[in-house]
C-alpha positions in Angstrom: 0.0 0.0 0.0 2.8 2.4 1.0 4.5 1.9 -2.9 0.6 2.8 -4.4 0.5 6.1 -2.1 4.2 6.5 -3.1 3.4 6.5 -6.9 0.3 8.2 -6.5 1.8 11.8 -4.8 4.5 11.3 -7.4 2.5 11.7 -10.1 0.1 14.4 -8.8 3.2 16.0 -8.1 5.0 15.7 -11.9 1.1 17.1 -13.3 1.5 20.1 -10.9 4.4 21.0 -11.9 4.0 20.3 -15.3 0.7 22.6 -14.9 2.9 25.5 -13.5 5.6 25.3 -16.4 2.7 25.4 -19.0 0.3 28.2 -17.4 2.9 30.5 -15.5 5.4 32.6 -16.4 8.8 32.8 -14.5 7.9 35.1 -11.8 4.1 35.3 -11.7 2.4 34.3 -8.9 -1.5 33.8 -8.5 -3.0 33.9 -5.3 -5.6 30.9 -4.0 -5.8 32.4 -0.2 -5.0 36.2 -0.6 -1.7 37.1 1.9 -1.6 33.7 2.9 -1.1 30.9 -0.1 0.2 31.8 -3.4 0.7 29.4 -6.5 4.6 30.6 -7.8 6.3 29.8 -10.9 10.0 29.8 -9.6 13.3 27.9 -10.7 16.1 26.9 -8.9 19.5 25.5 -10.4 20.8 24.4 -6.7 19.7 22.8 -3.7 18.1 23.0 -0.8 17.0 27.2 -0.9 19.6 27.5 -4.0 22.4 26.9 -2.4 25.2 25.7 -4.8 23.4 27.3 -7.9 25.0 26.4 -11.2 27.1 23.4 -9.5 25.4 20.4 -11.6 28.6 18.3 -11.8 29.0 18.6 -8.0 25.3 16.9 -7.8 25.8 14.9 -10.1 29.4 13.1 -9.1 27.9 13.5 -5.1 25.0 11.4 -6.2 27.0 8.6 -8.5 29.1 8.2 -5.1 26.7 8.0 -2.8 24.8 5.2 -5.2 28.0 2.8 -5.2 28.8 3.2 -1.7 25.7 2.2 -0.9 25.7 -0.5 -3.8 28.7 -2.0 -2.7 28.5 -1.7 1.6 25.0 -3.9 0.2 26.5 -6.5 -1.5 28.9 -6.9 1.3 26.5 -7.4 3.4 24.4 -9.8 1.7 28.0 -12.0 0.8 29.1 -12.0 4.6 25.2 -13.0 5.2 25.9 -15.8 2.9 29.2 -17.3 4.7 
C-alpha cells in the first residue's frame, strides 16, 4: 500500500508542476488564499534554498558516489550473510 500512495503523490506532483511550467510565467504568482497561499512559478539551479546554484557536476558526481557506496557496503552485506 505504502509503494501505491508513493506512486500516486509522485504523479500528482510531476502534473502540478508540469501545470505551472505550462500556465505560468517565471515570476508570476496567483493567489488561492490572498496574503496567505500563493501558486509561484519559480526555478532553482541548486539545492536546498539555492544553495550551490549552477554546481550540476557537484550533484551529479555526489549522487553517483553516494549510489555505489551504498551499492557496494549492500552487496557486502548480503556475501558476509551468505558465509
Amino acid at each position: 500500500m505504502y509503494y501505491v500512495i508513493a506512486l500516486i503523490v509522485l504523479v500528482i506532483d510531476q502534473l502540478w508542476k508540469s501545470a505551472i511550467i505550462k500556465w505560468l510565467e517565471i515570476g508570476q504568482s496567483i493567489p488561492l488564499w490572498e496574503g496567505v497561499f500563493h501558486i509561484a512559478s519559480l526555478r532553482n539551479s541548486g539545492a536546498a534554498f539555492g544553495i550551490l546554484q549552477g554546481q550540476r557536476w557537484f550533484f551529479i558526481i555526489a549522487g553517483h558516489s553516494i549510489e555505489m557506496r551504498l551499492t557496494f557496503s549492500h552487496k557486502a552485506t548480503q556475501e558476509s550473510s551468505l558465509i
